[in-house]
TIVEX-111710 format. One record per residue (C-alpha): chain; y, z, x; residue in three letters. Coordinates in pm, whole numbers, plus 32768, in hexadecimal, padded with zeros to 4 digits. Layout:
SITE   mol     c2     c3     c1   type
SITE     A      Y      Z      X    Ala
...
//
This chain:
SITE   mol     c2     c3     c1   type
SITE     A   71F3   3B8D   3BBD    Unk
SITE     A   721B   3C01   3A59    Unk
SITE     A   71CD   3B07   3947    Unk
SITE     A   7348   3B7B   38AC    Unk
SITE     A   73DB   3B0B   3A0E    Unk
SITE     A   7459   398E   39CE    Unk
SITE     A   751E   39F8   3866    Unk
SITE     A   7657   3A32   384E    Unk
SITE     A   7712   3B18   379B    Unk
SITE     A   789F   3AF4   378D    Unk
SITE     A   7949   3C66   3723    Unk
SITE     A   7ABB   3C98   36C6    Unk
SITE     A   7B38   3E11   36C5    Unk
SITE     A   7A14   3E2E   37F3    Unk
SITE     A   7AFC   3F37   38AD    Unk
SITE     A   7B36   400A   3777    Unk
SITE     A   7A6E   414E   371A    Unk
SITE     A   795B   4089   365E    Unk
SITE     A   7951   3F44   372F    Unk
SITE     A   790D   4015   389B    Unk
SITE     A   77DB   40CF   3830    Unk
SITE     A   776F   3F76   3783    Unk
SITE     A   779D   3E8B   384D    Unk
SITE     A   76ED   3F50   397D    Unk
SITE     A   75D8   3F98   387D    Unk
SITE     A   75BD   3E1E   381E    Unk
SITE     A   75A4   3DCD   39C0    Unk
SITE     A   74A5   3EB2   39E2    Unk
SITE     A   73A9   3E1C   38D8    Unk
SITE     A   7422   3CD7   39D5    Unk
SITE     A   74EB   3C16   390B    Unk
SITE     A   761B   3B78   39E9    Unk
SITE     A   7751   3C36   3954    Unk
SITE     A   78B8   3B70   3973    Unk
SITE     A   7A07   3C0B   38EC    Unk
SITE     A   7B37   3B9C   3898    Unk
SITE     A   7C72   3C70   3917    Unk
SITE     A   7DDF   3C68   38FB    Unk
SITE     A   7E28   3CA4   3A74    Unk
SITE     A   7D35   3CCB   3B89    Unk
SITE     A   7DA8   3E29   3BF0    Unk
SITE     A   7CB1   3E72   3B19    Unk
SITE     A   7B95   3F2E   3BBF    Unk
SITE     A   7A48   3E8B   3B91    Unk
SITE     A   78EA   3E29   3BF2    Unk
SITE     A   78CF   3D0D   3B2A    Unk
SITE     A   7960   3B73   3B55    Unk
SITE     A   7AB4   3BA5   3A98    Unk
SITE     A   7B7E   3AA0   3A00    Unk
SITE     A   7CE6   3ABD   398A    Unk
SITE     A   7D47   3A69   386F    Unk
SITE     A   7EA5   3A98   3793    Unk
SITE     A   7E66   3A51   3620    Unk
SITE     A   8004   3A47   3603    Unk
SITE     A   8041   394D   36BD    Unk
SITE     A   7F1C   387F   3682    Unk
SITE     A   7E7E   38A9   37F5    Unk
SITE     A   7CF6   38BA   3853    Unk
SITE     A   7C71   3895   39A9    Unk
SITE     A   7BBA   3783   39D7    Unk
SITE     A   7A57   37DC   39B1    Unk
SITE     A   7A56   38F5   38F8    Unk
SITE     A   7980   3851   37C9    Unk
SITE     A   7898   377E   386D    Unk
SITE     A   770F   37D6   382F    Unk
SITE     A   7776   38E9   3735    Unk
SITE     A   762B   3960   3693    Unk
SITE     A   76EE   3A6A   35E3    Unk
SITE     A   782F   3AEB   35A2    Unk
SITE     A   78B7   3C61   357E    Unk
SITE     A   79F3   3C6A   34E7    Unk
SITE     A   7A81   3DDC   3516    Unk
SITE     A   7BD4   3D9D   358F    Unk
SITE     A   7CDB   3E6B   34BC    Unk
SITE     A   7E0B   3F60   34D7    Unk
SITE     A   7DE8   40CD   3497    Unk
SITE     A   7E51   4122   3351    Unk
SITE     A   7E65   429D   33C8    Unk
SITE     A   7FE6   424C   3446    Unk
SITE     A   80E0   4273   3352    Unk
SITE     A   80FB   4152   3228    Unk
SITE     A   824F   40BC   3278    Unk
SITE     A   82A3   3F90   31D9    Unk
SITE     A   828C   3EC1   3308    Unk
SITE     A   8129   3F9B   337B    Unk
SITE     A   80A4   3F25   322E    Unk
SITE     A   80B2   3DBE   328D    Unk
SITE     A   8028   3E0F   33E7    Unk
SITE     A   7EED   3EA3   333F    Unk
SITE     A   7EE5   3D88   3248    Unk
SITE     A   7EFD   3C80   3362    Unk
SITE     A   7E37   3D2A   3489    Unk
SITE     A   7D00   3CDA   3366    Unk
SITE     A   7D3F   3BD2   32B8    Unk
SITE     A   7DE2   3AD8   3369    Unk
SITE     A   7D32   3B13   34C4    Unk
SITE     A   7BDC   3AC7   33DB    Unk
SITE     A   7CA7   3988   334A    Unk
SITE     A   7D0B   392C   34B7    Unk
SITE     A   7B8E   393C   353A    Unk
SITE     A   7B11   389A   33EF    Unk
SITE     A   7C22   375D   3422    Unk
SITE     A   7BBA   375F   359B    Unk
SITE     A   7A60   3749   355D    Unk
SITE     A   7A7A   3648   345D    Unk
SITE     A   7B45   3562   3531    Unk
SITE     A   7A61   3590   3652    Unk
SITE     A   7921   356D   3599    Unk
SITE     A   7884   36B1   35AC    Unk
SITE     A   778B   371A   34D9    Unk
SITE     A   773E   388A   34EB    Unk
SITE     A   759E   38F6   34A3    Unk
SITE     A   768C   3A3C   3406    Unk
SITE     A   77F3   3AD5   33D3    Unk
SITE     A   77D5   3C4E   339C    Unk
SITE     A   7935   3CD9   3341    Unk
SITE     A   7992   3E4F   3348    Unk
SITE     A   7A6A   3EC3   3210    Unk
SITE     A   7AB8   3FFA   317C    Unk
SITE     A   7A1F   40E1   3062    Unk
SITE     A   7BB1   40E0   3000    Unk
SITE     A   7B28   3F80   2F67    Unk
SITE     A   7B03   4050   2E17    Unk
SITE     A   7C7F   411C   2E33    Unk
SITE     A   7CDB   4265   2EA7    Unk
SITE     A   7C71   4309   2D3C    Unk
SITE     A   7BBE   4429   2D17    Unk
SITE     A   7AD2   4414   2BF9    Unk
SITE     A   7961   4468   2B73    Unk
SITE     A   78F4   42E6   2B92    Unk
SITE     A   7828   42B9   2CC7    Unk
SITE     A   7874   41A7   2D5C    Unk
SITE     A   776E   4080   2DA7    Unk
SITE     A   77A0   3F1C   2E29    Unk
SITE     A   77DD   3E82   2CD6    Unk
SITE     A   78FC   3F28   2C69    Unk
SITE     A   7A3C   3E62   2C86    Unk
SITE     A   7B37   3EC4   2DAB    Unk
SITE     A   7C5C   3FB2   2D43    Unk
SITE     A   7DC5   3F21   2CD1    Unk
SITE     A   7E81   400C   2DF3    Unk
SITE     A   7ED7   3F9E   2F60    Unk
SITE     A   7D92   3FF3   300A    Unk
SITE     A   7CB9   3F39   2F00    Unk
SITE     A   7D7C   3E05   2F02    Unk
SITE     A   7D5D   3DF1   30AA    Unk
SITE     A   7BCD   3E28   3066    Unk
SITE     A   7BC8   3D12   2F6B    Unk
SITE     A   7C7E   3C2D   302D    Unk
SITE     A   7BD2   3C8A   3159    Unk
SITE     A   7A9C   3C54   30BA    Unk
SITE     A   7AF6   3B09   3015    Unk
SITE     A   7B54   3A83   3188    Unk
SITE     A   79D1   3AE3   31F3    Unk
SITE     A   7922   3A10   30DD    Unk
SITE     A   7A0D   38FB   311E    Unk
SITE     A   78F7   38D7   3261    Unk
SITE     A   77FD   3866   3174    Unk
SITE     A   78AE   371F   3171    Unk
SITE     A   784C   3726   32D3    Unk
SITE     A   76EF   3754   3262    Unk
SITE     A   76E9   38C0   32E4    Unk
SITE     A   7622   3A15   3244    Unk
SITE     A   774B   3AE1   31F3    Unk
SITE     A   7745   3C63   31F0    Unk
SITE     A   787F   3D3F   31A7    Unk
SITE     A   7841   3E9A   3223    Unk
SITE     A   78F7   3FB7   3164    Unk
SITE     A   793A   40D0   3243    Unk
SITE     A   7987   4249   31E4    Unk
SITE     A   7A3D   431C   32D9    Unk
SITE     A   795E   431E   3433    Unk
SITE     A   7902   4469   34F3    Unk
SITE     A   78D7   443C   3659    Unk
SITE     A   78DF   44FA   3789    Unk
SITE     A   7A33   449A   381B    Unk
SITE     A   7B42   43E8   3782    Unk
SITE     A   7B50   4370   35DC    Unk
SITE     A   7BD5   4422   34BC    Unk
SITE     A   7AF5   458F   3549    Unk
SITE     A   7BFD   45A4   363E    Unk
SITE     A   7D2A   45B3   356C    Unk
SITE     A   7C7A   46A2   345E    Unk
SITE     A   7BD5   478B   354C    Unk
SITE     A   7D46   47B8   35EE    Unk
SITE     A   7DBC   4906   34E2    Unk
SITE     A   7C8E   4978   34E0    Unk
SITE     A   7CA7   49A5   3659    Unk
SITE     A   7DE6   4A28   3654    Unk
SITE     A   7D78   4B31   3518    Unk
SITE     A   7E50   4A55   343E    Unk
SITE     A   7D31   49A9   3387    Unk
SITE     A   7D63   49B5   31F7    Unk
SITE     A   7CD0   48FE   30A8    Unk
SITE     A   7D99   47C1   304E    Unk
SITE     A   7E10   47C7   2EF7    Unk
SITE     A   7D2C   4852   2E03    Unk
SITE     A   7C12   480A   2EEA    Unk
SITE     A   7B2A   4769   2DD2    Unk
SITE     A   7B7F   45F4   2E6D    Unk
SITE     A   7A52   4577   2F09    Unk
SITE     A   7A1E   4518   308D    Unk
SITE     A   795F   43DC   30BD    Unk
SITE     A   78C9   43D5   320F    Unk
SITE     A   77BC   4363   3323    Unk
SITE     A   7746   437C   3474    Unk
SITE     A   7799   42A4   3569    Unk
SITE     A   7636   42A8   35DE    Unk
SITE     A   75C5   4224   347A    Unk
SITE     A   76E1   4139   3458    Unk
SITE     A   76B2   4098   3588    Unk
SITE     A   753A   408B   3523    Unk
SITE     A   75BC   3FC9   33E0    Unk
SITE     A   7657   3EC2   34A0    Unk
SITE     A   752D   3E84   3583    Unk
SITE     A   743B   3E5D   342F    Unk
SITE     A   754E   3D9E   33A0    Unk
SITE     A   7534   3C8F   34EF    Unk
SITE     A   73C5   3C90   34F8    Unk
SITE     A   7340   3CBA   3390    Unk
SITE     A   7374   3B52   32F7    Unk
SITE     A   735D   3BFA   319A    Unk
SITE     A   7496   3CB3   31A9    Unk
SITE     A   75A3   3C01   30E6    Unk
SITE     A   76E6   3C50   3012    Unk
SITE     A   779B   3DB3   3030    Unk
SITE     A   7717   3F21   309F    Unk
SITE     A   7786   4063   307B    Unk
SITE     A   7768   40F6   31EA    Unk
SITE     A   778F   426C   314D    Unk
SITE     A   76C2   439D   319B    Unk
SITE     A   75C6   43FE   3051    Unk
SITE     A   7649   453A   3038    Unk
SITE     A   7772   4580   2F57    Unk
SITE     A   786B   4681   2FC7    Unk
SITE     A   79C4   46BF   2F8F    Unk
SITE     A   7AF2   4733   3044    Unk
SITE     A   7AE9   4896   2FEC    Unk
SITE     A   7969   489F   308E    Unk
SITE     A   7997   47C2   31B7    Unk
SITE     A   7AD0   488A   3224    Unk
SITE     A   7A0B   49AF   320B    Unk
SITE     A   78F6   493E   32CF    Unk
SITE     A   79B0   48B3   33ED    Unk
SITE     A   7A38   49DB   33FF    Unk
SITE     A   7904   4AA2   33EF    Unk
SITE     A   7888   49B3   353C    Unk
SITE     A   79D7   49E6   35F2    Unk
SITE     A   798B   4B8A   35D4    Unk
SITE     A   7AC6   4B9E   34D7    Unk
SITE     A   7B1B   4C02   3396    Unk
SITE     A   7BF9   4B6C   3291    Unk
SITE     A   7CEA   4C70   324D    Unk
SITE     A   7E33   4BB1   31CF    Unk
SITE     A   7E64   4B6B   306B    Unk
SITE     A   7E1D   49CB   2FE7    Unk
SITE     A   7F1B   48F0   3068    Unk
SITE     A   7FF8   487F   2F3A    Unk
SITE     A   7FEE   4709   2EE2    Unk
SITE     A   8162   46F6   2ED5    Unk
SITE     A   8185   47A1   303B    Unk
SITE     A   8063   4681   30B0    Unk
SITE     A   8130   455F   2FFD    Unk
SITE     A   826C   45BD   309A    Unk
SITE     A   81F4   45DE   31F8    Unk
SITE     A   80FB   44B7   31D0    Unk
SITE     A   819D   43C3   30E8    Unk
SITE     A   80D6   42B2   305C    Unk
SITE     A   7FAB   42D8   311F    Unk
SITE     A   7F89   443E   309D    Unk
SITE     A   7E83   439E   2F92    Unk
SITE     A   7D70   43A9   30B8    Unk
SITE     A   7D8F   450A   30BA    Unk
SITE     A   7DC2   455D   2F48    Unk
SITE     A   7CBA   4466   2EB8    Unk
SITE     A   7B85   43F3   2EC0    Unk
SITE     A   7A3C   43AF   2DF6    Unk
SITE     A   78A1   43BE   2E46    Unk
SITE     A   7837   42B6   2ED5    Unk
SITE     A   76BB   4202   2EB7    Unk
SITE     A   75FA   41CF   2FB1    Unk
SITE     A   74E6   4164   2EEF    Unk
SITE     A   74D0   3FE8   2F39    Unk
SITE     A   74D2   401A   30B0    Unk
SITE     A   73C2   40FB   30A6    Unk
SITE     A   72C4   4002   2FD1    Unk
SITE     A   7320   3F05   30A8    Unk
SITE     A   7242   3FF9   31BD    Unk
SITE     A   7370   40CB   326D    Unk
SITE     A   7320   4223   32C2    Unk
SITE     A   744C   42DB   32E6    Unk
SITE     A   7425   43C6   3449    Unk
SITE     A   752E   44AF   339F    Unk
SITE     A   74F8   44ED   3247    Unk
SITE     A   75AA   4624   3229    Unk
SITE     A   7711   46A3   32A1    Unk
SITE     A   7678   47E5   3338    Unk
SITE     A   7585   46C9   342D    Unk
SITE     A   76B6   4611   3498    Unk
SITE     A   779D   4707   34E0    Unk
SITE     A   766D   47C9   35B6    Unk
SITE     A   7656   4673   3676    Unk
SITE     A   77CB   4617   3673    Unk
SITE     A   7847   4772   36DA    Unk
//
């Protein structure tokens, strides 16, 4: 019996990219993983729970002898920004953490932790020379008003007497699924090109290391506040095109892809593709994290 075995930790978003390698990491270092989940077609190995934030529903259960909670429930934002897919991205965060935090309250639960995922989008889809560290103030766009009110729902479990951690993810790399999927797709097909002017920068991580993040962040009491979960290395779109394509055995022949050609086909959301800033990973790493994958050229060997 492992000494982790009798605590409890509740995950929303469990069945997503993220939450499937972490939660079977988390119940192998024997703590009892529980997840909530909208239907139970859902395939899993874990005690599931439904619950349906819209209409106010929660299985009975679900909360009881949380010792912490993982809040990484969300929408994609990689569908297209409609109006009405807006709100769905806005609500699948924020109001699903409200829902838990008012469900919680009334039932009396008092969480040892609440560790929230949120977005490096937290400081806008910009491209600039600032880099970007955890006490800069979110962007004015769509994406950095979501993070901030994503965030602000997190803290709101320190009235619950909770350690609150907001984790700030860059775009993950993994093996199957996630955003590699979608970009490796034209380089496949010999279609592969630059975006724009190439010069935006591409935030990203591991899933190995970002998983990693989320285990310290459950079992080292000294983590508190936001983290940028971003790789240390700085490239941009230009050089992580190339070297994807470089691992896939292709070259980038086609000219850059226009920005107007990307904002037509893409719409609103076409700021994830044309923008984006360094990000610091500086506070994470004197906090004791060693990244696994410091470098694009080590992730997309493992990835690939």
């Amino acid at each position: 019996m492992k000494s982790e075995s009798m605590k409890k930790i509740l995950i929303s978003g469990a069945t997503g990219l993220v939450g499937k390698k972490l939660s079977q990491k988390l119940y192998e270092r024997g703590y009892n993983v529980e997840i909530l989940v909208r239907s139970k077609k859902e395939k899993t190995n874990f005690k599931s729970y439904l619950w349906d934030y819209k209409n106010n529903f929660l299985e009975e259960g679900a909360l009881e002898q949380t010792y912490i909670f993982i809040h990484l429930a969300g929408a994609s934002i990689s569908n297209r920004w409609t109006d009405s897919y807006k709100k769905e991205i806005y609500a699948s965060r924020i109001d699903s953490a409200q829902f838990i935090f008012d469900q919680m309250k009334a039932k009396i639960i008092h969480p040892e932790a609440v560790i929230s995922s949120s977005a490096v989008g937290f400081y806008g889809q910009i491209t600039s020379d600032h880099i970007f560290s955890e006490n800069d103030i979110p962007g004015e766009d769509f994406l950095g008003n979501v993070c901030r009110d994503w965030e602000m729902k997190a803290i709101q479990f320190q009235n619950l007497g909770s350690r609150v951690v907001q984790v700030r993810t860059a775009t993950v790399l993994s093996e199957k699924g996630g955003a590699l999927e979608v970009l490796r797709k034209p380089v496949d097909y010999n279609i592969g090109a630059v975006l724009g002017n190439g010069k935006q920068y591409f935030p990203w991580i591991h899933i190995d290391d970002l998983v990693n993040m989320y285990l310290k962040a459950v079992e080292d009491a000294s983590m508190t506040g936001a983290y940028n979960a971003s790789a240390p290395e700085f490239v941009n779109n230009e050089i992580f095109t190339k070297k994807l394509a470089s691992h896939l055995g292709k070259k980038i022949i086609l000219p850059n892809v226009p920005k107007f050609i990307i904002r037509t086909m893409l719409g609103e959301m076409s700021v994830i593709a044309l923008e984006g800033s360094r990000i610091s990973a500086d506070k994470i790493q004197n906090s004791g994290f060693k990244f696994a994958y410091k470098t694009l050229e080590e992730a997309l060997s493992d990835v690939l």
